[in-house]
C-alpha positions as CSV (number, residue, x, y, z in Angstrom):
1,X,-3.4,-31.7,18.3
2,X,-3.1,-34.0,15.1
3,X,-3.5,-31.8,11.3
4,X,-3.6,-33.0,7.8
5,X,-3.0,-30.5,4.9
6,X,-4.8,-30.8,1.8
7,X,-4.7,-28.9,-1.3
8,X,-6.7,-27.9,-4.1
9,X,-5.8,-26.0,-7.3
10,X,-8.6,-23.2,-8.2
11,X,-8.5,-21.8,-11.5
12,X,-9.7,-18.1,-13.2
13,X,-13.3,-19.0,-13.4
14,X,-13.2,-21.5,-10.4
15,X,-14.4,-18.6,-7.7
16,X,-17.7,-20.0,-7.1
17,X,-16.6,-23.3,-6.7
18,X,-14.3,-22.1,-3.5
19,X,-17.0,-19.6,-2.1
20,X,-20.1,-22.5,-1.9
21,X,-17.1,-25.0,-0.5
22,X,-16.5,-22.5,2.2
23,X,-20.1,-22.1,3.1
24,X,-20.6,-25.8,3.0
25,X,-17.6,-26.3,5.6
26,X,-19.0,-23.1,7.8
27,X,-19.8,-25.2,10.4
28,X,-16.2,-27.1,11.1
29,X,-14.5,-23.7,10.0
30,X,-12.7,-22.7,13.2
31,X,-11.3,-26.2,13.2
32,X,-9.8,-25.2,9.6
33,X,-7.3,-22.3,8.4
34,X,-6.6,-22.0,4.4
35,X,-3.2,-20.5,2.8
36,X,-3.5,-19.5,-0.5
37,X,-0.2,-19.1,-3.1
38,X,-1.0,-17.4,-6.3
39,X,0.2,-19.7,-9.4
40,X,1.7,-16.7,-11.7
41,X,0.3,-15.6,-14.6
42,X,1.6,-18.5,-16.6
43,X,-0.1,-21.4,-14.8
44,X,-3.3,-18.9,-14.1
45,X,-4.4,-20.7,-11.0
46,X,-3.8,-20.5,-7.5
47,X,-3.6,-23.1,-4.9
48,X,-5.5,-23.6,-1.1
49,X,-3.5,-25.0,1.2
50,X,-6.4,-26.3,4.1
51,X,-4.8,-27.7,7.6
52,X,-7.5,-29.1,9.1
53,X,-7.5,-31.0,12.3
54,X,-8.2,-35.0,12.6
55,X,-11.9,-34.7,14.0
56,X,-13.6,-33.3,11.5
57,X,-10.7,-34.4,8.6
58,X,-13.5,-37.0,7.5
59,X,-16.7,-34.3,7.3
60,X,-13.9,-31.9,5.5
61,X,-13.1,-34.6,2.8
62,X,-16.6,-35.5,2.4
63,X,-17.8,-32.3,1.5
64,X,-14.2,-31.4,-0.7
65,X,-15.4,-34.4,-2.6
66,X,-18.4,-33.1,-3.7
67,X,-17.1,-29.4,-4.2
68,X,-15.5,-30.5,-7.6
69,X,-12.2,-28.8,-6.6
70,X,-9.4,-30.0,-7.6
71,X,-6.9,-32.0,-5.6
72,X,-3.3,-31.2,-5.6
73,X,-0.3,-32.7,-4.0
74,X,2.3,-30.4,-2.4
75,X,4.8,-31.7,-5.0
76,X,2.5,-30.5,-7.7
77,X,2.2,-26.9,-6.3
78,X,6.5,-26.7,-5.4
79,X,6.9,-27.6,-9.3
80,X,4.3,-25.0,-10.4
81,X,5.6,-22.4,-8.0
82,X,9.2,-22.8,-8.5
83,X,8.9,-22.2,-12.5
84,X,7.4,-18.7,-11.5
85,X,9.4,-17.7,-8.7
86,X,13.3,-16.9,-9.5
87,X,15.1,-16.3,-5.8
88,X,16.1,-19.3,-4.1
89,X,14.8,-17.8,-0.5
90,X,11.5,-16.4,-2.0
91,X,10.8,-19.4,-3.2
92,X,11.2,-21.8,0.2
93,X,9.2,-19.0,1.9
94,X,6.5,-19.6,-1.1
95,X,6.2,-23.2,-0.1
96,X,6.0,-22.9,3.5
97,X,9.5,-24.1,4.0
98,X,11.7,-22.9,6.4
99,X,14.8,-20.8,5.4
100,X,17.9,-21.7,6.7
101,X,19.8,-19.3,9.0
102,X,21.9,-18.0,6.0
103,X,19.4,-17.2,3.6
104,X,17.3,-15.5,6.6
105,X,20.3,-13.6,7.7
106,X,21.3,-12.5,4.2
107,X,17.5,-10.9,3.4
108,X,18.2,-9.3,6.7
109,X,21.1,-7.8,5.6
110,X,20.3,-7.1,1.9
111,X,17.4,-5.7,2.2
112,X,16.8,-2.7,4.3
113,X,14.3,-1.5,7.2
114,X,12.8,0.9,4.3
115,X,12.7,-1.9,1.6
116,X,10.1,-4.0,4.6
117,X,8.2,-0.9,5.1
118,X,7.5,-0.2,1.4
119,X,6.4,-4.4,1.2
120,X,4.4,-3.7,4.3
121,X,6.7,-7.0,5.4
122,X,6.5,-6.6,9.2
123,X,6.7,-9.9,9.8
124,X,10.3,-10.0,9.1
125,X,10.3,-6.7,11.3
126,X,8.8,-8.4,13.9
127,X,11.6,-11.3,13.8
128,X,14.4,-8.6,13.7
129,X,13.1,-7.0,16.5
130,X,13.5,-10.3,19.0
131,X,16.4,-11.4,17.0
132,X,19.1,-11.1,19.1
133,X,22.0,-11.6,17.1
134,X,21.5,-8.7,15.4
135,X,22.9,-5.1,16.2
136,X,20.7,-3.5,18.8
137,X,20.3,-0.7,16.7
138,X,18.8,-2.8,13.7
139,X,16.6,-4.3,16.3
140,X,15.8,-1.0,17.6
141,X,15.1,0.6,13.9
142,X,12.9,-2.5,12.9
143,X,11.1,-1.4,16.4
144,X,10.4,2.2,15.4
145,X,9.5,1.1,11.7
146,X,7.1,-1.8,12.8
147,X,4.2,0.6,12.7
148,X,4.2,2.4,9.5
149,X,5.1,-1.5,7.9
150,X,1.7,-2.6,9.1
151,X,0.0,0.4,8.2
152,X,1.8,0.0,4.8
153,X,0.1,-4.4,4.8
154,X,-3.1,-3.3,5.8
155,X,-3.3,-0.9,2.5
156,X,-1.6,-3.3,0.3
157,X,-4.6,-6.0,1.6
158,X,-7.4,-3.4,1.3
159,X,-6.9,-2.2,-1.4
160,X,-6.4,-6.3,-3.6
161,X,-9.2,-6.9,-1.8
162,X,-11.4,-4.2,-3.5
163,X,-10.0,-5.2,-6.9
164,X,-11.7,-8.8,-7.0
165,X,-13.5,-11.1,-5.3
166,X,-11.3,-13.6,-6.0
167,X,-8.3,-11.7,-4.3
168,X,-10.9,-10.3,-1.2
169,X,-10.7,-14.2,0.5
170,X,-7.1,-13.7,0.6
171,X,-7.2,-10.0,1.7
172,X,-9.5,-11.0,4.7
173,X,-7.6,-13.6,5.9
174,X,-3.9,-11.0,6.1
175,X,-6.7,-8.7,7.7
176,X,-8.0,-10.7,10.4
177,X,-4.2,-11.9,11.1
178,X,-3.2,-8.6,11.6
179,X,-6.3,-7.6,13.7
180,X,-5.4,-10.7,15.7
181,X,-1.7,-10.4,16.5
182,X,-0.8,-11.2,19.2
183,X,2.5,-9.2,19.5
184,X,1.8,-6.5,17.6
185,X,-0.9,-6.1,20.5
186,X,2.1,-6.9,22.9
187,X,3.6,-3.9,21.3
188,X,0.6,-1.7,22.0
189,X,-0.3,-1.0,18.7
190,X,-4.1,-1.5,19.2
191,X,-5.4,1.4,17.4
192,X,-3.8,-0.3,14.4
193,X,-5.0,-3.6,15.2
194,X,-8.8,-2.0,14.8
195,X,-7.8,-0.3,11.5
196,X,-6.9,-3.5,10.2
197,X,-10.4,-4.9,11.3
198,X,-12.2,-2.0,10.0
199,X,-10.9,-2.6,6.7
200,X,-11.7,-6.2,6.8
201,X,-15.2,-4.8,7.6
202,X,-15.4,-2.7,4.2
203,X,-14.1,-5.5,1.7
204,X,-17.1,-7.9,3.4
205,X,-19.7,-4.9,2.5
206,X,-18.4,-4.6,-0.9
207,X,-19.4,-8.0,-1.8
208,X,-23.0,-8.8,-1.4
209,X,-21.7,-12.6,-0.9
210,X,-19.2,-11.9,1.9
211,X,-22.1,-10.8,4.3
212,X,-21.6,-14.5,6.6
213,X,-17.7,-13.4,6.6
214,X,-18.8,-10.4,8.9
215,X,-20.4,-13.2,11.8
216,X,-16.8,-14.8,11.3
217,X,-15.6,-11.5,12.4
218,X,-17.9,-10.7,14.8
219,X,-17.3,-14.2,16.4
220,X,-13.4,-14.1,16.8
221,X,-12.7,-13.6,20.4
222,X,-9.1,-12.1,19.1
223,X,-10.6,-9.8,17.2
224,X,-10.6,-6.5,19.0
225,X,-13.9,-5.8,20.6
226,X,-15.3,-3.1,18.9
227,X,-14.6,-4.4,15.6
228,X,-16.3,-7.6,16.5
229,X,-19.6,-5.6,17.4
230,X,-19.3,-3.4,14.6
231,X,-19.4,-6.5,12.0
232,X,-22.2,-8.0,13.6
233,X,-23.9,-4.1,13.1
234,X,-22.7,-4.5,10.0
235,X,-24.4,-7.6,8.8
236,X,-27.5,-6.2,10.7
237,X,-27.7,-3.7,8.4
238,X,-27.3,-5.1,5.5
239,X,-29.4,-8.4,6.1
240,X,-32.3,-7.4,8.6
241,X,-35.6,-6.0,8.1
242,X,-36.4,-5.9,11.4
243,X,-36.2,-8.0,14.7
244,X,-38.1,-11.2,13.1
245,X,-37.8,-10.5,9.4
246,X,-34.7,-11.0,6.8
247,X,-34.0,-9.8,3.1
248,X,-34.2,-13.0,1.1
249,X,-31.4,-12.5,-0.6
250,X,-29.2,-12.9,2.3
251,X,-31.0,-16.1,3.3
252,X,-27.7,-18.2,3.3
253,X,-25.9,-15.6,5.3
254,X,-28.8,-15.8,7.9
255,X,-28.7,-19.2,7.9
256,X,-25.0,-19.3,8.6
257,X,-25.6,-16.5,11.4
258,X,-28.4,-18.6,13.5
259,X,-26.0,-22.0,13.4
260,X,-22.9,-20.2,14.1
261,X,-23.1,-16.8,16.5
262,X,-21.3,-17.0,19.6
263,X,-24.2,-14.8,21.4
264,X,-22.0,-15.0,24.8
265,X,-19.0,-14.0,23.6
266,X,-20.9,-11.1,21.7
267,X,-22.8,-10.0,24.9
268,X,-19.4,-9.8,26.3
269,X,-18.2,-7.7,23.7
270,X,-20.5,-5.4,23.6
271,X,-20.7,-4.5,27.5
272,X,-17.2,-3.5,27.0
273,X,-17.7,-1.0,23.7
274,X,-21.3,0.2,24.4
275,X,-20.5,3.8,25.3
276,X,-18.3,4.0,21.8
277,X,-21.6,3.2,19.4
278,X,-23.9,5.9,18.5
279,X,-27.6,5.2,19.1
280,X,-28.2,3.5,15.8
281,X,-25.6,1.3,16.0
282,X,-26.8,0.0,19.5
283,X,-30.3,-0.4,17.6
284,X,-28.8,-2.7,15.2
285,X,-27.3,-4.7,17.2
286,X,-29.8,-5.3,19.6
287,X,-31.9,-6.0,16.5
288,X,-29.6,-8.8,15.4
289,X,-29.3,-10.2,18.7
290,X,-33.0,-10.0,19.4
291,X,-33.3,-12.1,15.9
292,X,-31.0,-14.7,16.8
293,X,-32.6,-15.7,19.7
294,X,-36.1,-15.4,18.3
295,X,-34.8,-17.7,15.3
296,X,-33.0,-20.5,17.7
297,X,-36.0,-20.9,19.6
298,X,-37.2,-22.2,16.1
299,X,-39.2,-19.5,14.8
């Protein structure tokens, strides 16, 4: 499958501008992901890095062209970056560049299995664990330290993401990715997988405009199951009224949840996590499901 990356530069008091872009592209969204770099202080913007695939490129450009974002090549954003960040390595690793083997195996050996823990960097656990050139008992450290380093990243996210809206897009996007890991899952780590999508839960309800955030959520088939349900409770709380009537403020976010929820894959969910939901969260949900399919018979 063919991509094309295209940037835009978002400034201090640009936050609406990316947040009414986002709902315009809702509907090719899982045919887009967005990496954001923060500019430094200095430059006091931050760039969007988009890689979206080649059949909906045209519908993505269409809509960025009426966003009034602004477009930036990658050039621009190395130049910008590099004037705020002073290590070599950090730096290529900023700008989506590979590291060479040297610099990877010199942070290996610099830093320590306590420095990654304390960065909640378990990522870079994660490659010293199937590294194999390393000692075995690195390997096996990193391995014994991999859980506490998540732990330690899903904090770190949480709690940005409370701080601003503007730092909450990022926050749910290192959420969902670690919700959604595949080998951390591998590793059996699952109850950790589901605090990471809990907490991805809580920064959408502590923004009134993040409710359609929680369908993406609830519509992610790597998501863990119950935190998929619980989202879609969630945003049943926060937007119904009842089983054919909506809080007007959320009118956006409902519109967003008729065109977009994956009814199937939530039925399929839930038959699996039932017996974990107390009463009035099995009410909700059944109210929210109830409403979608009242609303796409075109109610």
């Amino acid at each position: 499958m063919e991509f094309k990356k295209i940037s835009v530069e978002l400034f201090e008091n640009e936050g609406i501008k990316l947040k009414n872009f986002l709902i315009a592209i809702a509907d090719i969204r899982n045919s887009i992901s967005v990496k954001k770099f923060e500019g430094g202080n200095e430059s006091k913007s931050d760039f969007y890095i988009f890689t979206v695939e080649m059949d909906v490129l045209k519908e993505f450009v269409v809509k960025l062209s009426k966003s009034d974002l602004k477009i930036v090549s990658q050039e621009e954003i190395n130049n910008k970056l590099k004037s705020t960040i002073k290590s070599n390595s950090a730096y290529n690793s900023a700008v989506n560049q590979d590291l060479s083997p040297a610099e990877l195996k010199a942070i290996k050996r610099i830093k320590t299995i306590e420095d990654f823990i304390k960065d909640g960097e378990y990522k870079v656990l994660l490659d010293i664990i199937k590294d194999i050139r390393l000692e075995q008992n690195k390997r096996n450290r990193a391995e014994t330290a991999l859980p506490v380093a998540v732990k330690r990243a899903i904090d770190i996210n949480y709690e940005e993401g409370l701080q601003s809206k503007r730092r909450a897009f990022v926050s749910l996007e290192e959420l969902t990715e670690i919700a959604t890991n595949s080998q951390l899952k591998n590793l059996r780590l699952n109850h950790i997988l589901e605090n990471a999508g809990y907490k991805a839960i809580e920064i959408c309800i502590n923004y009134n405009d993040f409710a359609d955030e929680l369908i993406k959520i609830g519509n992610n088939i790597k998501m863990p199951n119950i935190i998929s349900v619980r989202a879609i409770i969630k945003f049943a709380e926060i937007t119904l009224k009842d089983d054919r009537n909506f809080n007007p403020e959320f009118e956006a976010d409902i519109v967003f949840a008729i065109k977009n929820t994956n009814l199937r894959w939530l039925n399929i969910a839930y038959d699996s996590v039932n017996r974990e939901l107390s009463d009035e969260e099995k009410t909700f949900f059944e109210k929210f499901m109830s409403f979608i399919k009242f609303k796409k018979l075109g109610n």
